[in-house]
DRENDRENLUM-231495 format. One record per residue (C-alpha): residue number from 1; chain; x, y, z. Coordinates in steps of 0.2 Angstrom, whole numbers. Example, Ala and Ser with C-alpha at 12.3 -4.5 7.8 and 13.67 -1.06 7.14 Angstrom:
<drenpas>
+-----+--------+-------+-------+-------+
! num ! chaine !     u !     v !     w !
+-----+--------+-------+-------+-------+
!   1 !      A !    62 !   -22 !    39 !
!   2 !      A !    68 !    -5 !    36 !
+-----+--------+-------+-------+-------+
</drenpas>
This chain:
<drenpas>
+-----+--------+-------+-------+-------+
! num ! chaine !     u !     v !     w !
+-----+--------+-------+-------+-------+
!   1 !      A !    16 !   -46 !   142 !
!   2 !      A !    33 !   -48 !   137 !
!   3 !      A !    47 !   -48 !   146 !
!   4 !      A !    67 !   -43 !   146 !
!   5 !      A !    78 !   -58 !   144 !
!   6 !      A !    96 !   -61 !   146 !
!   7 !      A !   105 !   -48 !   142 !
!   8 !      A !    91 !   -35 !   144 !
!   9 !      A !    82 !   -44 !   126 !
!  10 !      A !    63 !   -45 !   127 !
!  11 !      A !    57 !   -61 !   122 !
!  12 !      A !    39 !   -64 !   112 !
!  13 !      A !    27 !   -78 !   113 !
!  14 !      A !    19 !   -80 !    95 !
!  15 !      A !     4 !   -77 !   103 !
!  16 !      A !     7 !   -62 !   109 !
!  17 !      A !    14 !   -56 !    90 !
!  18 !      A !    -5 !   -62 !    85 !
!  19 !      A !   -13 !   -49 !    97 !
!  20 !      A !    -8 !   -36 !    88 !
!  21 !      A !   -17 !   -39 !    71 !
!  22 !      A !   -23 !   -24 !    65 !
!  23 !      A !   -18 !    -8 !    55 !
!  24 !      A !   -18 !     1 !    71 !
!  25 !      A !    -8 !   -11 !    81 !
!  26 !      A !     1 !   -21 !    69 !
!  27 !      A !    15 !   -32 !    74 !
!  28 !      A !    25 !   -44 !    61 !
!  29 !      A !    39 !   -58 !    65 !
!  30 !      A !    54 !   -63 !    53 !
!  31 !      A !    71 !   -71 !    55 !
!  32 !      A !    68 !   -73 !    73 !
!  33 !      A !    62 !   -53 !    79 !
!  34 !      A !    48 !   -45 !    81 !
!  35 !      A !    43 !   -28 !    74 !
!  36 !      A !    29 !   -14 !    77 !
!  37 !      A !    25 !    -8 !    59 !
!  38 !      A !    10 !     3 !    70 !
!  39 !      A !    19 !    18 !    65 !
!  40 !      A !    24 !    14 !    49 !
!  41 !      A !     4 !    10 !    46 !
!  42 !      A !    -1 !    27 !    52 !
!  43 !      A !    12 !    33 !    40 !
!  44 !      A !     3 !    26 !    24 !
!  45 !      A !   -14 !    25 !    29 !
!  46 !      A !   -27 !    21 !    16 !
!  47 !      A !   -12 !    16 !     2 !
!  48 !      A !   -15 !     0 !    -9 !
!  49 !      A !     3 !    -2 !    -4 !
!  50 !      A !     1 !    -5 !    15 !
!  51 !      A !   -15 !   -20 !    13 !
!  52 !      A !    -2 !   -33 !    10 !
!  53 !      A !     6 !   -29 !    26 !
!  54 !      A !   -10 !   -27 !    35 !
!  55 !      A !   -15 !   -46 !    29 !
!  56 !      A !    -2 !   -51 !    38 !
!  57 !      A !    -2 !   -44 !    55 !
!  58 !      A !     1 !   -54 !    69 !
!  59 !      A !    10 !   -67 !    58 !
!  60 !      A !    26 !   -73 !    56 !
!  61 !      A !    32 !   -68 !    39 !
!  62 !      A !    51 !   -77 !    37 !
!  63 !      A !    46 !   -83 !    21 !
!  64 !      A !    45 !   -68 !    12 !
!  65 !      A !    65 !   -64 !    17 !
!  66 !      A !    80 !   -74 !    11 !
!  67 !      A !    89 !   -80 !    27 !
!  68 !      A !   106 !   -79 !    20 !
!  69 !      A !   107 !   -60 !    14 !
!  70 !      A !    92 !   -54 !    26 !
!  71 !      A !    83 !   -45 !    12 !
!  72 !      A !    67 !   -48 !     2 !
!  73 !      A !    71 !   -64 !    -9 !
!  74 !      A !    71 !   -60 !   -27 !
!  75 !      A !    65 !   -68 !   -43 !
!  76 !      A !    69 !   -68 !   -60 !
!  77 !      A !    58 !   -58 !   -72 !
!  78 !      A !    55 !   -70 !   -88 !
!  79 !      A !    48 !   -55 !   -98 !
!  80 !      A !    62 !   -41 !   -92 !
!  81 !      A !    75 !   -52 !   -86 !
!  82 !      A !    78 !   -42 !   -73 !
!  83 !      A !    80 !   -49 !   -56 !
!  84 !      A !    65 !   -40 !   -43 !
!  85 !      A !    59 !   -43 !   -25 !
!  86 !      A !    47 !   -57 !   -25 !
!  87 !      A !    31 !   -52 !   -19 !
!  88 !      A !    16 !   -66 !   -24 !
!  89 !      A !     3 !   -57 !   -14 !
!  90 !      A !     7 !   -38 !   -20 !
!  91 !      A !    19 !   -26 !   -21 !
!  92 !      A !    21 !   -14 !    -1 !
!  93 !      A !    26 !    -1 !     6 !
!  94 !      A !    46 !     3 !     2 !
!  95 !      A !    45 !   -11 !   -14 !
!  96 !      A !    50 !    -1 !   -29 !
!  97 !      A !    40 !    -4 !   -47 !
!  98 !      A !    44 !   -18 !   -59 !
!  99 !      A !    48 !    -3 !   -70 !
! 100 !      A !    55 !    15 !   -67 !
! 101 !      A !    42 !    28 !   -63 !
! 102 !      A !    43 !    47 !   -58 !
! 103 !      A !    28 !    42 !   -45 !
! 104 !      A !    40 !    32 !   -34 !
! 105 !      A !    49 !    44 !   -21 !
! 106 !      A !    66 !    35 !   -18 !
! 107 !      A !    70 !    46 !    -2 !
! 108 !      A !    59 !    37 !    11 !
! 109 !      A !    75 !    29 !    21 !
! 110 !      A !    79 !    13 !    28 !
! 111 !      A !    67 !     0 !    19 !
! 112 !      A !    54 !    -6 !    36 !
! 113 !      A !    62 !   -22 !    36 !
! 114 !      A !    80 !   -17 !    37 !
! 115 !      A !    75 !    -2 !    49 !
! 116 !      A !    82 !   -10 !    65 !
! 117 !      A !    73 !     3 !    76 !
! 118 !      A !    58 !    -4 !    72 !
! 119 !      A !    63 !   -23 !    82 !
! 120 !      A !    54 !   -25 !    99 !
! 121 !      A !    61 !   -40 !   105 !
! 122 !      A !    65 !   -56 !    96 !
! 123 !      A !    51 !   -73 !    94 !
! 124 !      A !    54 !   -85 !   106 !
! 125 !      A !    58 !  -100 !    98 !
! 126 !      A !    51 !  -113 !   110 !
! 127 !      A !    40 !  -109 !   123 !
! 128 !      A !    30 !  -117 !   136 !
! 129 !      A !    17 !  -119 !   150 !
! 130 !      A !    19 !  -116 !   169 !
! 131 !      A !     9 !  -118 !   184 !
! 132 !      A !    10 !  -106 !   196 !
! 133 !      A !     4 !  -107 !   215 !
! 134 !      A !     2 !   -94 !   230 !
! 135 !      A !     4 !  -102 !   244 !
! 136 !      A !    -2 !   -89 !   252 !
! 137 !      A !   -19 !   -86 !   244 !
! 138 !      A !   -19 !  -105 !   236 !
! 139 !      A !   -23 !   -98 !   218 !
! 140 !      A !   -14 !  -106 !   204 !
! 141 !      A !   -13 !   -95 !   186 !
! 142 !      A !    -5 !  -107 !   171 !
! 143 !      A !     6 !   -95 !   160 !
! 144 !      A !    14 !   -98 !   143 !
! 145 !      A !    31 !   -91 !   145 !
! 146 !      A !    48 !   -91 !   133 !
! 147 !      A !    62 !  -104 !   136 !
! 148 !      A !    74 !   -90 !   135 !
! 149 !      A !    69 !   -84 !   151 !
! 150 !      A !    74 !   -82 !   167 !
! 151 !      A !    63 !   -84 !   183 !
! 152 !      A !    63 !   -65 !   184 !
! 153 !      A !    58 !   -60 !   169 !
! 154 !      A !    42 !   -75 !   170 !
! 155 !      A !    40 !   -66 !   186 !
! 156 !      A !    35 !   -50 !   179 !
! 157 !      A !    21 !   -59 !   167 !
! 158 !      A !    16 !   -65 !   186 !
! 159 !      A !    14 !   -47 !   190 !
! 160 !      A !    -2 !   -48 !   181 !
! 161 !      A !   -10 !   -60 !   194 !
! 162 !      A !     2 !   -54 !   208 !
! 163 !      A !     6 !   -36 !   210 !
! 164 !      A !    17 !   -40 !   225 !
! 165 !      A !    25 !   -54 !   216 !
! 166 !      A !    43 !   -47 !   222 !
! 167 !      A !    41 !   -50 !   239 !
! 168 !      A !    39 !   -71 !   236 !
! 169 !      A !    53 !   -85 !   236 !
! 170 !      A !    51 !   -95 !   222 !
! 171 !      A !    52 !  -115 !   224 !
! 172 !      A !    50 !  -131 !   212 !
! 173 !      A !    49 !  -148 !   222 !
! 174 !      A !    56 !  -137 !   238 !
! 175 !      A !    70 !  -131 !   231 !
! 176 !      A !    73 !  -112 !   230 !
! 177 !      A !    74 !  -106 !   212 !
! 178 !      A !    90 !   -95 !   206 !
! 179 !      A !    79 !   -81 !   199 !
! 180 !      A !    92 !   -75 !   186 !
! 181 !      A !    93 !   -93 !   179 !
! 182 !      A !    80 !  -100 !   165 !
! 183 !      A !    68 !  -113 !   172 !
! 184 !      A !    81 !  -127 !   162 !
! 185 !      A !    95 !  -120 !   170 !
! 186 !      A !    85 !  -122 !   187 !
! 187 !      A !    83 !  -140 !   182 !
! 188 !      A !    63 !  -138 !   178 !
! 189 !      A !    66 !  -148 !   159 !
! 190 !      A !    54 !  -148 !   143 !
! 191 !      A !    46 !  -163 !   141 !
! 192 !      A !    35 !  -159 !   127 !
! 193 !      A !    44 !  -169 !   117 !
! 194 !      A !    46 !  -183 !   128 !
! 195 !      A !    26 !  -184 !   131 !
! 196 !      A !    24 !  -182 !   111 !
! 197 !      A !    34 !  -199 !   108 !
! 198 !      A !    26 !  -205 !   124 !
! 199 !      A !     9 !  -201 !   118 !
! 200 !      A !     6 !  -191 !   134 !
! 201 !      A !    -3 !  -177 !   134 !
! 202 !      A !     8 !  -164 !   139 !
! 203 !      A !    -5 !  -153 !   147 !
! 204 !      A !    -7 !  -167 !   159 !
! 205 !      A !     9 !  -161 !   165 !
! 206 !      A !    13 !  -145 !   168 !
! 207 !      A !    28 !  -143 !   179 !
! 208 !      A !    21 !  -132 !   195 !
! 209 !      A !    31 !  -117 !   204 !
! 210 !      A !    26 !  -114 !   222 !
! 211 !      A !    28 !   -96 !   228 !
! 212 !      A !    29 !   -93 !   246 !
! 213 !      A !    27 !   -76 !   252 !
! 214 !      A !    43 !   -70 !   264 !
! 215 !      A !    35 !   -70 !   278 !
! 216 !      A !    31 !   -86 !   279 !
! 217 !      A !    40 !   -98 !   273 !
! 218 !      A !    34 !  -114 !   279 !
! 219 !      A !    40 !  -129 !   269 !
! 220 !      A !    29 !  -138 !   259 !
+-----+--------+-------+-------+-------+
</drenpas>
């Protein structure tokens, strides 16, 4: 579950992009968002010209797009000469023909990967893993969670374990946690790197949020 970041912006996990995988749930990542293509899969259901996308649902396809002019990146035809989108593992849907055809309607719109209506959010680009602790109940859930975002929005992917989440101060090490701050802005760094160098297995080390529940606040 995602969740809205700073400035209202839902922020992915890649694994979360992978879950949806299929032709009926098909989400892609490039330049840094996420897309749902599930509509424009029903749209062209059965065409030859929707399996490419289909292969790579649940994938991050920025390599298939030129950074600089956000569009497909182009080649250099050595028969034609003519400069086309290069597509090694087949021409898709909104890709017109090497060559002009009467069979290629030209009125479908905004080509799906310019179609900013289509964005759900963008791809975190680090994330991480959190412990997290009811003090009440003593049951710990470990979450993957964006570095983009703040305690409340890793709050609501608590809501999965903790329905009633909202009524409990957070706390690292004792100290309460600004819930409109990330967890680096309250302090709680990534180390992942750190451990790498270190040769420490970072999963040795999860950094642990306690949650106390407001009616009973008892320090650690």
């Amino acid at each position: 579950m995602s969740s809205a970041g700073k400035g209202g912006t839902r922020y992915f996990t890649p694994s979360e992009v992978a879950a949806h995988n299929c032709a009926e749930d098909l989400w892609v990542s490039f330049l840094g968002y996420v897309y749902d293509l599930t509509p424009l899969a029903k749209e062209h259901v059965g065409s030859p010209l929707l399996q490419p996308i289909v292969a790579v649902a649940g994938t991050d396809i920025s390599h298939w797009f030129d950074e600089t002019t956000q569009d497909l990146r182009k080649f250099v035809d050595p028969v034609t000469g003519l400069e086309l989108p290069y597509t090694p593992h087949g021409r898709f849907v909104h890709v017109p023909p090497p060559c002009p055809t009467t069979s290629w309607a030209t009125d479908f719109g905004i080509p799906w990967w310019k179609d900013t209506s289509r964005r759900i959010g963008r791809l975190s680009k680090r994330t991480r893993l959190i412990k997290v602790t009811n003090m009440l109940s003593s049951q710990s859930q470990t979450i993957e969670v964006c570095n983009e975002e703040t305690l409340q929005q890793i709050e609501s992917r608590y809501l999965e374990y903790n329905s009633h989440s909202q009524s409990y101060t957070w706390k690292h090490l004792g100290n309460v946690l600004d819930m409109g701050k990330t967890l680096g802005e309250n302090g709680i760094e990534e180390l992942s790197e750190e451990f790498y160098k270190l040769s420490i297995d970072q999963y040795e080390f999860v950094p642990e949020i306690q949650v106390y529940f407001n009616d009973d606040l008892t320090a650690p």
